[in-house]
C-alpha positions as CSV (number, residue, x, y, z in Angstrom):
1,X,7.5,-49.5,-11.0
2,X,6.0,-49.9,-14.3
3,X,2.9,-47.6,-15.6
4,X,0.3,-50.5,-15.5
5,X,1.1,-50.9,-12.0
6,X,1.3,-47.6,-11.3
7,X,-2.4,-47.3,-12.9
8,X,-3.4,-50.4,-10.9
9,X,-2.9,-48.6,-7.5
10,X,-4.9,-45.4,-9.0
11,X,-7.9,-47.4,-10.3
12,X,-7.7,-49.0,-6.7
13,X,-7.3,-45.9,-4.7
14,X,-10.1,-44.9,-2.3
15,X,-11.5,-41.5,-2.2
16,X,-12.6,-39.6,0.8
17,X,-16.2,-38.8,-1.0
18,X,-17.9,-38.8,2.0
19,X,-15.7,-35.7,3.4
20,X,-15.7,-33.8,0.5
21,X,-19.5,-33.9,-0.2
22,X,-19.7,-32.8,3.3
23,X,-17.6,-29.8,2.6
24,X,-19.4,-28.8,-0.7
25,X,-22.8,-29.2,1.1
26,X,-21.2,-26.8,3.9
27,X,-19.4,-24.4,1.4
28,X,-22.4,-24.3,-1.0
29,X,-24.8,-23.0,2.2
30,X,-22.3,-20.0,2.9
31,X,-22.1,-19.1,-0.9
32,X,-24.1,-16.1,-0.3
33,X,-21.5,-14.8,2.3
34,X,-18.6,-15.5,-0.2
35,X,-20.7,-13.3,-2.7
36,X,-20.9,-10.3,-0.2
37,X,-17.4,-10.7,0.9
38,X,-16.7,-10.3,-3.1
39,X,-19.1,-7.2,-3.4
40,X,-17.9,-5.3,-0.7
41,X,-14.1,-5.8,-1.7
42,X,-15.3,-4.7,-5.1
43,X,-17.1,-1.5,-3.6
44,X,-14.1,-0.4,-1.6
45,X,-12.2,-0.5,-5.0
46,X,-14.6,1.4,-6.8
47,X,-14.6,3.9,-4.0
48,X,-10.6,4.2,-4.1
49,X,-11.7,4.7,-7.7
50,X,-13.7,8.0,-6.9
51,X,-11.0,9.2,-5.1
52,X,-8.1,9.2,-7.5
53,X,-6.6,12.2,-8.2
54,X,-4.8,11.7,-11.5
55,X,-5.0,9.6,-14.6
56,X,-1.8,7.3,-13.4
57,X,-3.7,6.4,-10.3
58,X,-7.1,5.8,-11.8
59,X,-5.5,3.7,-14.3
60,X,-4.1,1.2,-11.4
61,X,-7.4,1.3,-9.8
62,X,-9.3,0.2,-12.8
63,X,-6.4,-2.5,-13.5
64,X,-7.2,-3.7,-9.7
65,X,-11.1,-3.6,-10.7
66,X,-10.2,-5.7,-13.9
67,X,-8.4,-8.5,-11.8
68,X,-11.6,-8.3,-9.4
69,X,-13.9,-9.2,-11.9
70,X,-12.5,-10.9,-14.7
71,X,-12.9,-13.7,-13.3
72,X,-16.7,-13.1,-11.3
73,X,-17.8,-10.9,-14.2
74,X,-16.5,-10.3,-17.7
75,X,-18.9,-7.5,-18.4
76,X,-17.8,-5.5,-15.5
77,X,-14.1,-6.4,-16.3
78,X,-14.8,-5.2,-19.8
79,X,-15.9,-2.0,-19.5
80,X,-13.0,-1.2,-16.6
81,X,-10.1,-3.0,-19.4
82,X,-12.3,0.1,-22.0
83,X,-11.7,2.5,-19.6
84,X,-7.9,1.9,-19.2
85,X,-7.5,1.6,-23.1
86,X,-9.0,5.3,-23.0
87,X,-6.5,6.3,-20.6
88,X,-3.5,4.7,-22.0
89,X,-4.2,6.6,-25.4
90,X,-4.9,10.5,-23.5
91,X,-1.8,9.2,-21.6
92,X,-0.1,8.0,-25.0
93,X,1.6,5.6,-23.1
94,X,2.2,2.4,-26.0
95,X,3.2,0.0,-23.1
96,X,-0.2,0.1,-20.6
97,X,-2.0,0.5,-24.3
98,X,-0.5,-3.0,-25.4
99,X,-1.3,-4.0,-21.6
100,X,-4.7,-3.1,-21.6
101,X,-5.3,-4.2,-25.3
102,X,-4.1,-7.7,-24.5
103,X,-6.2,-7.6,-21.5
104,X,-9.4,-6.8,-23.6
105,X,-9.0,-9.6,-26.2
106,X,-8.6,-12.3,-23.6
107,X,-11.9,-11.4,-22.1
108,X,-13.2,-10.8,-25.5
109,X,-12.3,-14.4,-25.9
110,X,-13.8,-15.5,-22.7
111,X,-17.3,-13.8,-23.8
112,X,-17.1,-15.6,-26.9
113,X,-16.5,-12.2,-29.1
114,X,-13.9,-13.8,-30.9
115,X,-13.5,-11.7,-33.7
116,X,-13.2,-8.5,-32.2
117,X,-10.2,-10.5,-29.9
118,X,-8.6,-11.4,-33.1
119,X,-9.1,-8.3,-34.4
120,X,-7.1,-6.4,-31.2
121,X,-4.3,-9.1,-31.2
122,X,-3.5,-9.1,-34.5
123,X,-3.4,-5.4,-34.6
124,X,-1.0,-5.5,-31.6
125,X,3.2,-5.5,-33.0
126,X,4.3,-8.4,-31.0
127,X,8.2,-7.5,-31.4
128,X,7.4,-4.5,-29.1
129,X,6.0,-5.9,-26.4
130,X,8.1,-6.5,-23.1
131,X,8.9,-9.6,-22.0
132,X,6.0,-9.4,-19.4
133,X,3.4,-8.8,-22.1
134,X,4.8,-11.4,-24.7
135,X,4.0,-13.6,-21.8
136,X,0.6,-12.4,-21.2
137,X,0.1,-12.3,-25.1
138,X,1.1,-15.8,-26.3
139,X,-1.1,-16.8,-22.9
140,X,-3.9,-14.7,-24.5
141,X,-3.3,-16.2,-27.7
142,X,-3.4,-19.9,-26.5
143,X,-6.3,-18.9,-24.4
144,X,-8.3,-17.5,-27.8
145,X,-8.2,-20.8,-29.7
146,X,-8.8,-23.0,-26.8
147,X,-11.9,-21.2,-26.5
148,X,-12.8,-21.1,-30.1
149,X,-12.0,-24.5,-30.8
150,X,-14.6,-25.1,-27.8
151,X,-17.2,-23.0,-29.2
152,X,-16.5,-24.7,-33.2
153,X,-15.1,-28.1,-31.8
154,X,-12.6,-27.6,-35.0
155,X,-9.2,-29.6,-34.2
156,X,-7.3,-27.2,-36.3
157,X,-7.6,-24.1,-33.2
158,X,-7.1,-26.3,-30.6
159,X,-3.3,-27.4,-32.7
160,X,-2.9,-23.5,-32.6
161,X,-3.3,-23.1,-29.0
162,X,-0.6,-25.9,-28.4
163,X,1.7,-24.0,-30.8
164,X,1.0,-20.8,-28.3
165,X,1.6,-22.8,-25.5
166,X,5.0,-23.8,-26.7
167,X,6.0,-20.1,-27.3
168,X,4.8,-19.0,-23.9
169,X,7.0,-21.8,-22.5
170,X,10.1,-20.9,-24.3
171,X,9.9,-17.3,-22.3
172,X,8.7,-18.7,-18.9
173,X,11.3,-19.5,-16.2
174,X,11.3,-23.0,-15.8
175,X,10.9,-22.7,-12.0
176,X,8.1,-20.7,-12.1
177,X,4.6,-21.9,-11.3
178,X,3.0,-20.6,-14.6
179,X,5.7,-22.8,-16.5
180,X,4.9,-25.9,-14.1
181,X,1.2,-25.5,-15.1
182,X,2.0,-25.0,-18.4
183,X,4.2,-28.0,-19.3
184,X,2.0,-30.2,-16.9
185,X,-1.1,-29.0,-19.0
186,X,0.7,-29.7,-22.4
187,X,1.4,-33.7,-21.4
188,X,-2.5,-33.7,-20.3
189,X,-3.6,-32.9,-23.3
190,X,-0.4,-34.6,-24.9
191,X,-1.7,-38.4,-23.8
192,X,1.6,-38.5,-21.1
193,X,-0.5,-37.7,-18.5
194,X,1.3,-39.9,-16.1
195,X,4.2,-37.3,-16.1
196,X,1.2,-34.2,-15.8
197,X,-0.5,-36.0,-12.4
198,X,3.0,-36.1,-10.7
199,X,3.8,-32.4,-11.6
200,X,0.1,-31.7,-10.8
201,X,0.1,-33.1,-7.6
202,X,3.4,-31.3,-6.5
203,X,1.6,-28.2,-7.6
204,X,-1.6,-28.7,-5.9
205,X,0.7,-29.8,-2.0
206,X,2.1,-26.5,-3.1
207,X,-1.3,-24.3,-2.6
208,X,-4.2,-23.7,-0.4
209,X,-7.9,-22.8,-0.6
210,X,-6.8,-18.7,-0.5
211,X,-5.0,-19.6,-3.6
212,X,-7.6,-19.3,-6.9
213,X,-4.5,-21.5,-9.1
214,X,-5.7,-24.4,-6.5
215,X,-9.0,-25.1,-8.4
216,X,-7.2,-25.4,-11.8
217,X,-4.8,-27.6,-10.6
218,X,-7.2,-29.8,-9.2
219,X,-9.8,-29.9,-12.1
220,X,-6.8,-30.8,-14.4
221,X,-5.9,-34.0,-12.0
222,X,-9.9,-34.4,-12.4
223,X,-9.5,-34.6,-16.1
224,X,-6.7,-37.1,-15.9
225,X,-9.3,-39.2,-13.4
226,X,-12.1,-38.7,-16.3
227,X,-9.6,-39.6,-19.1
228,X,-9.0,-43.5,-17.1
229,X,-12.8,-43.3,-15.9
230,X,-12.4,-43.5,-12.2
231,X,-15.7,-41.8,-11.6
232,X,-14.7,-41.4,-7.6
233,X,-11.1,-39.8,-8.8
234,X,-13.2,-37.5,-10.6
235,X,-15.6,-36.2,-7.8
236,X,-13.1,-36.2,-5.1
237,X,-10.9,-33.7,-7.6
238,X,-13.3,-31.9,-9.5
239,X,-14.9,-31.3,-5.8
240,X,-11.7,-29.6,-4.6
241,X,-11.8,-27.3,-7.3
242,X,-15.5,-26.5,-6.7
243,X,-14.5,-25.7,-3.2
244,X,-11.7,-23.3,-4.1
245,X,-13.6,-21.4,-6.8
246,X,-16.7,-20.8,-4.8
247,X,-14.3,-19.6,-1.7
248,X,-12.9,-17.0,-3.8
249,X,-15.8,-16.8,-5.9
250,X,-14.9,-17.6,-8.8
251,X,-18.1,-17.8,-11.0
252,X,-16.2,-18.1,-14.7
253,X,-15.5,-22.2,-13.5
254,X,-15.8,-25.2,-14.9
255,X,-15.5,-27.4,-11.7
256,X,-19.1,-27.2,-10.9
257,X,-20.7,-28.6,-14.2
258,X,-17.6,-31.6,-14.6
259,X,-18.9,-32.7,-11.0
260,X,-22.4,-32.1,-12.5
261,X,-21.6,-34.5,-15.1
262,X,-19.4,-36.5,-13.0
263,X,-22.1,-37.4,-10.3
264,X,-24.5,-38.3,-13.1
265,X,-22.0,-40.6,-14.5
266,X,-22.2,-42.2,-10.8
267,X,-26.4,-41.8,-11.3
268,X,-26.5,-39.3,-8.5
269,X,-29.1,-37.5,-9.9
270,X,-29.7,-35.2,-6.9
271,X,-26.3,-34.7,-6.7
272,X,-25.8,-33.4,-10.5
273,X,-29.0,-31.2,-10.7
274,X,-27.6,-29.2,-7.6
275,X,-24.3,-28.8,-9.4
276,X,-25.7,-28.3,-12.9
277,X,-27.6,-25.3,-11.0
278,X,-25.0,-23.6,-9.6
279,X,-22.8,-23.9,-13.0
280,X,-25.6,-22.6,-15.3
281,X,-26.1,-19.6,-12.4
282,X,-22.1,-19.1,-12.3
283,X,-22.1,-19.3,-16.2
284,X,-25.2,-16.5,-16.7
285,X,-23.6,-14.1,-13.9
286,X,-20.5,-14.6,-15.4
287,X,-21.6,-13.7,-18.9
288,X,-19.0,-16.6,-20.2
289,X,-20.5,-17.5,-23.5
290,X,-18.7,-20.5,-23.8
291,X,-19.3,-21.9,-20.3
292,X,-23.4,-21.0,-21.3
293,X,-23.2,-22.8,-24.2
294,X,-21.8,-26.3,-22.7
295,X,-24.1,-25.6,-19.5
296,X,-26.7,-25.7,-21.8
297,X,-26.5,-28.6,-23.8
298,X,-25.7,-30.7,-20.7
299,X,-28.3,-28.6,-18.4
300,X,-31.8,-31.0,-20.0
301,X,-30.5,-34.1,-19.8
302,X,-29.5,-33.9,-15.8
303,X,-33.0,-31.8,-16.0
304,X,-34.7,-33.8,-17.3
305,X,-33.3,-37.4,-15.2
306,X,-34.2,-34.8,-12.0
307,X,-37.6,-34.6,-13.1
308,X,-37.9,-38.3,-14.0
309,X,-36.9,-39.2,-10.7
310,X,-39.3,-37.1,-9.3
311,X,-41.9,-37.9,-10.9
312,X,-40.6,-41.6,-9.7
313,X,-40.6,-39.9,-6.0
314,X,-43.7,-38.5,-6.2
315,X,-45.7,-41.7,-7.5
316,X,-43.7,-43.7,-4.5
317,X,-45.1,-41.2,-2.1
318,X,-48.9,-41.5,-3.6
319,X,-48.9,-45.1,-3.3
320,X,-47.4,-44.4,0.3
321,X,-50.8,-42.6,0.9
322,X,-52.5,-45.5,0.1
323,X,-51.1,-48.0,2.2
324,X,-51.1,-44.7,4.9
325,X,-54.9,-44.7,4.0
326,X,-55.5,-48.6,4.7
327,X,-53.2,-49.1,7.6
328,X,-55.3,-45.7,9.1
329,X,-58.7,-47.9,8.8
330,X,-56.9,-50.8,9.9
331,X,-55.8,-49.1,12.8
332,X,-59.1,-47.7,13.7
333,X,-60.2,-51.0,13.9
334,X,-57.9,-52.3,16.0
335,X,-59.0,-49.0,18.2
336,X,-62.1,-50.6,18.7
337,X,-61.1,-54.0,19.2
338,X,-58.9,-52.5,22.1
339,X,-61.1,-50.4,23.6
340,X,-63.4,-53.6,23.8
341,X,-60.3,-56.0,25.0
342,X,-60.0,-52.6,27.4
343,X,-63.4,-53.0,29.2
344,X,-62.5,-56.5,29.8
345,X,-59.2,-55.4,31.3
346,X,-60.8,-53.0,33.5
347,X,-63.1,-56.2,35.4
348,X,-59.7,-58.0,35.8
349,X,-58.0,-54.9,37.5
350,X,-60.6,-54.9,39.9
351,X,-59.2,-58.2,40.8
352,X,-55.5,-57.4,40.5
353,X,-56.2,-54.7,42.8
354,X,-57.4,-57.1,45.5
355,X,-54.7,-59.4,44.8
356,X,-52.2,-56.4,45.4
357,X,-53.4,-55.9,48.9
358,X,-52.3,-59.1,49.6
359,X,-49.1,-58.7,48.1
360,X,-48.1,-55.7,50.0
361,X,-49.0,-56.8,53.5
362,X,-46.7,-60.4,52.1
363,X,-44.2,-56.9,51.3
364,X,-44.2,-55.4,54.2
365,X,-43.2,-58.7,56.2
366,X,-40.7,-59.5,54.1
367,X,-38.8,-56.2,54.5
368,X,-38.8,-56.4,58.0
369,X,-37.2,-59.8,57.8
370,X,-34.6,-58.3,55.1
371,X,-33.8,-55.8,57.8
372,X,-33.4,-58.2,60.3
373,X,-30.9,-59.7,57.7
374,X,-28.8,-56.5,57.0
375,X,-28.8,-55.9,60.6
376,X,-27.5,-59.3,61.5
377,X,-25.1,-58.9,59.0
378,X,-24.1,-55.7,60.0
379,X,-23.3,-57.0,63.7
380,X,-21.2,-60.0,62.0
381,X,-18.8,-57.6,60.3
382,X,-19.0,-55.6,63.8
383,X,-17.8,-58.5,65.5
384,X,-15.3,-59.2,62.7
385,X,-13.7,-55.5,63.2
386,X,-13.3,-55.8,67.0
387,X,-11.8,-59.0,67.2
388,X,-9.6,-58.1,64.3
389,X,-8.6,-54.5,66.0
390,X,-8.2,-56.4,69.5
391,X,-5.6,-59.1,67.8
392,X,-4.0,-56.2,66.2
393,X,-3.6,-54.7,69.7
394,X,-2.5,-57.4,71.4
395,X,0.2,-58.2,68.9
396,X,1.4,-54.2,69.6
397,X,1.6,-54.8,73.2
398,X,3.6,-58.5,72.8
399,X,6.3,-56.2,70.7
400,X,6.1,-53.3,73.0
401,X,7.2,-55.8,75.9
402,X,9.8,-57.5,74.1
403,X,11.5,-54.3,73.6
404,X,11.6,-53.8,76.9
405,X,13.0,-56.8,78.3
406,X,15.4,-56.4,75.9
407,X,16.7,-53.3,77.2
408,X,16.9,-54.9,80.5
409,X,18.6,-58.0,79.8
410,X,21.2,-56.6,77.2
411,X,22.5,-54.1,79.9
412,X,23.0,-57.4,82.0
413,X,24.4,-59.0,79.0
414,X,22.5,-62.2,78.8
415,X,23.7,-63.0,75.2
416,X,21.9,-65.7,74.7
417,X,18.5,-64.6,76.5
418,X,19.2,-61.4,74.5
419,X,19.3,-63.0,70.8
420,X,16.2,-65.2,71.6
421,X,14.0,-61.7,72.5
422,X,16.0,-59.8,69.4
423,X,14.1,-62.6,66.9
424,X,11.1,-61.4,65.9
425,X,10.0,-65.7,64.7
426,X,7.5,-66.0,67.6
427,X,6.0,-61.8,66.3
428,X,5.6,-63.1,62.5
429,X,4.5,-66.8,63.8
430,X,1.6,-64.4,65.6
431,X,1.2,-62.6,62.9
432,X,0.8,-65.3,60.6
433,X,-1.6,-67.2,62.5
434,X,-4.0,-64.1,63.0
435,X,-3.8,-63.6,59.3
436,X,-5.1,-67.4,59.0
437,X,-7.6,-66.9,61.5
438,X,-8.7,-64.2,59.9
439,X,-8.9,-65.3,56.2
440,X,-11.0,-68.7,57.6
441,X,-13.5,-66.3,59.7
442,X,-14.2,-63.5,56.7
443,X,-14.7,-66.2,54.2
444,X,-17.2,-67.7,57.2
445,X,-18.8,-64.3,56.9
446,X,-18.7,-64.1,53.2
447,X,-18.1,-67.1,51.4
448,X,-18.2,-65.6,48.3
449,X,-16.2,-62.2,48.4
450,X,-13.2,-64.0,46.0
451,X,-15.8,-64.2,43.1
452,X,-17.3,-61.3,43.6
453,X,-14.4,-59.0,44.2
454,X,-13.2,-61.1,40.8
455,X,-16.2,-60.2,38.9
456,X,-15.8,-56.3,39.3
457,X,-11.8,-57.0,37.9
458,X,-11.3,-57.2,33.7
459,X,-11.3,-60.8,33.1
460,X,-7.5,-60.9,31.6
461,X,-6.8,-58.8,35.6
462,X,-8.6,-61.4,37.9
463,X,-7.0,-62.7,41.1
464,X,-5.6,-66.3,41.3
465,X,-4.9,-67.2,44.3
466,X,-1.8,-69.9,44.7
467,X,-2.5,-73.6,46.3
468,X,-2.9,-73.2,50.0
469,X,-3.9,-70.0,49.9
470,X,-7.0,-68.4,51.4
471,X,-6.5,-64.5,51.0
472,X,-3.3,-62.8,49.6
473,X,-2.0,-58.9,50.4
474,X,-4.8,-57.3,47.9
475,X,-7.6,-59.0,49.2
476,X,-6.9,-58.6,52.1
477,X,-7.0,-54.6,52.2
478,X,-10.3,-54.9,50.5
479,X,-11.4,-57.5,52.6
480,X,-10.7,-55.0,55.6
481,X,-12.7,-52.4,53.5
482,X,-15.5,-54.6,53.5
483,X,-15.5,-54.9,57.3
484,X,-15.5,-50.7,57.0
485,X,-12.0,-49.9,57.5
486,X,-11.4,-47.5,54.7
487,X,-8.4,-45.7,56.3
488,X,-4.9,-46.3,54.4
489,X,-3.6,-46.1,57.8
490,X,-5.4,-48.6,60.0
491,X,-5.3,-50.6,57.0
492,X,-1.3,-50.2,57.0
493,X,-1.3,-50.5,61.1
494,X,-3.2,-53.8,61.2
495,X,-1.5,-55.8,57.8
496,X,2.5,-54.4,58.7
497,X,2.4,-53.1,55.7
498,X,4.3,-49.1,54.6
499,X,1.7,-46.8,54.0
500,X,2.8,-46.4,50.5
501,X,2.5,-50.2,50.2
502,X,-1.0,-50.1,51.2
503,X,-2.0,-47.3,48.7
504,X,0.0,-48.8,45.8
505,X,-2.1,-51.8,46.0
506,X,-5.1,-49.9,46.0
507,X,-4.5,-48.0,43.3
508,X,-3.4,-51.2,41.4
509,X,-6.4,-52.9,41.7
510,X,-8.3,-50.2,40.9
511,X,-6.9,-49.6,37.4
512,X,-8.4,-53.3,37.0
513,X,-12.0,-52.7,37.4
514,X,-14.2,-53.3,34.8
515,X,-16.6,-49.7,35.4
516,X,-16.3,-46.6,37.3
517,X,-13.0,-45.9,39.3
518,X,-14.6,-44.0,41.8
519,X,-17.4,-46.3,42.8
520,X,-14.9,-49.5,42.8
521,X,-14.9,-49.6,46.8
522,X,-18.3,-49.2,47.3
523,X,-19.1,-52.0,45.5
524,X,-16.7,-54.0,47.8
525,X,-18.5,-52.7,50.4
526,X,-21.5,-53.9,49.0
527,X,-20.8,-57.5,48.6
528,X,-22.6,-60.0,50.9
529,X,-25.5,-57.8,51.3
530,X,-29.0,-58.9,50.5
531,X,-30.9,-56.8,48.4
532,X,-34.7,-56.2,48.6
């Protein structure tokens, strides 16, 4: 697939922004707990710190201290780095005194004291240092003039940190993460940044939210969104990183003003002033000069928008008074009007009321005859039940005596007599007549209990009933519930049917009804009824 197309699909791709200003919103509200979390880890270290009991031990304390703050505050991390550099000289140890000095000029660098950070590296014999500390050196190194060349926005340092980049890489493994991040930054910042999102991405499937690397990885694919001006590609990214650094509070960041700037690209000015906020309080605890300086000169323009828009609120809501003001006298003459129209009302009640004395004694009688409805009704389907259950009987007893004669006769051997009784023709012929005589009565009694039943079924489920036919098998087990005969038995007893038939289709037809399951059959029940 070619790059344009590749590029097409990006500039197309749909962001979940919705999601992830959720999450910032959330994450933002528990900052304060992140902050304690931080401050009490902190505070057990510099208790461990009390407690060590020799120069070795309080040297790795204050090393663990350093990695605590450097990136939550340099000033702190500072005077911890001084501390071990005092150390590693009473200790005379050259190798945690090139560590500690190469630790000092990087956050030297990061507080924008950049001469006494060149001054420290240049003093420090790099064809001593172990492998470990070349790496952190050259790091240090690239680090220095990035951050210069930010500070003096002179070409020339930001060349140099390339070149240091390219000597830390020689010495990385190549399967290391540092490396990856490395050579994925260099074709950022090298225009192939096609081959630095694919790396980038790998990297950032890689980590998770506990991991601080998360939130470069992300604001670099932010950077790549910003370089092809996808505006959403930005946010969504640059919001990832935001979430990771304030988890693990990381205040040196520079996720929070790039969203800033991003969301005021997108004129989401509420949006950027929040963010702008937090950055310029990250940057000022974190005592990051360089981070202070950009903060600032992007801090009054997203100020001042905020204010504009403000001010634009605040006028909206003053002429919203007004109209509030004129709708209120408005309203309060409309009061009036109504209590007058009110007054008038109060005549006609009067005459409602006499009206309504009427109407219930017209009430009352027509209850009555609605009960003497439902109660006719009720003998019909009292009626229907006994002749049904009397049929149903008499069919029993016609089988119960042909069983017997045919005991009789076949130990007389009447062959012929005896397969004429074994045919059960004239049983079904019964059968099938009462089933006739039954469908014609119940549709008598309710003449509409096919639609009806229908119209409690999904419309893609409704019965059709073949040419000829009055009632088939399902309707008429819920015909017979109509009538009151609820038991699967009875039912089973009076159709032929297996038990298991008879609850089969009962369950079947009710996984077809349009509402509730469990008030399915007293709706049958309730159809025919008149209703007051």
């Amino acid at each position: 697939m070619s790059y344009s197309c590749v590029f097409s699909q990006i500039k197309n791709q749909k962001f979940p922004l919705d999601s992830i200003e959720r999450e910032l919103k959330k994450t933002l509200s528990r900052k304060t707990a992140f902050d304690r979390d931080k401050v009490e880890q902190l505070n057990q270290l510099k208790s461990k710190l009390r407690q060590a009991n020799n120069d070795q031990e309080r040297y790795e304390v204050q090393t663990a201290l350093f990695h605590a703050y450097e990136s939550y505050q340099i000033d702190s991390a500072i005077r911890y780095v001084s501390a071990n550099q005092q150390l590693a000289n009473s200790l005379q140890d050259m190798e945690l005194q090139f560590e500690s000095s190469i630790q000092l000029a990087g956050l030297y660098s990061y507080a924008g004291r950049f001469i006494e950070s060149n001054e420290i590296l240049q003093k420090i014999p790099r064809t001593k240092l172990s492998t470990n500390q070349l790496r952190n050196y050259y790091r240090t190194y690239s680090d220095f003039y990035s951050h210069y060349g930010q500070s003096t926005n002179f070409h020339d340092y930001f060349m140099a940190s390339e070149r240091y980049r390219d000597s830390l890489l020689h010495i990385l493994p190549k399967d290391s993460y540092e490396y990856r991040l490395a050579i994925a930054t260099k074709n950022l910042f090298g225009n192939n940044d096609s081959s630095a999102e694919a790396e980038l991405r790998q990297l950032l499937s890689e980590l998770n939210e506990t991991n601080r690397e998360r939130a470069v990885v992300a604001y670099l694919i932010g950077l790549i969104y910003k370089q092809r001006n996808n505006i959403d590609g930005q946010i969504y990214y640059f919001g990832l990183s935001a979430l990771t650094d304030i988890k693990n509070t990381i205040r040196d960041n520079a996720s929070l003003q790039s969203l800033a700037l991003a969301y005021f690209e997108k004129d989401n000015i509420d949006m950027a002033y929040v963010f702008i906020q937090k950055a310029v309080e990250d940057a000022i605890f974190c005592n990051v000069r360089f981070r202070t300086v950009e903060n600032s000169a992007f801090y009054p323009i997203i100020n001042s928008a905020f204010q504009e828009k403000e001010l634009e609120r605040k006028n909206q809501l003053e002429g919203l008074l007004y109209v509030i003001s004129i709708l209120s006298v408005l309203l309060f003459i409309v009061l009036v009007v109504v209590y007058q129209q009110m007054k008038h009302l109060k005549v006609v009640r009067r005459d409602l009321k006499k009206l309504n004395v009427e109407l219930f004694i017209l009430n009352d009688q027509l209850l009555a005859t609605n009960r003497d409805l439902q109660e006719a009704n009720h003998l019909k389907e009292e009626y229907m039940a006994q002749f049904f259950e009397l049929c149903s009987s008499y069919i029993d007893k016609l089988d119960s005596s042909r069983k017997g004669i045919l005991k009789k006769l076949s130990n007389k051997q009447y062959d012929e007599l005896t397969k004429e009784l074994k045919s059960p023709d004239f049983i079904k012929t019964e059968l099938d007549d009462l089933y006739h005589n039954f469908d014609i009565i119940f549709l008598n009694l309710f003449p509409t209990f096919i639609q009806d039943f229908n119209k409690l079924l999904k419309e893609d489920e409704r019965i059709v009933l073949k040419q000829d036919e009055l009632l088939n098998s399902e309707l008429r087990i819920f015909a017979l519930i109509r009538l009151g005969i609820s038991d699967s038995n009875k039912i089973a007893r009076f159709l032929r049917y297996s038990l298991r038939t008879v609850y089969n289709y009962r369950v079947k037809v009710r996984n077809k009804v349009v509402g509730s399951k469990e008030d399915f059959e007293e709706s049958i029940k309730s159809i025919g009824n008149l209703h007051i």
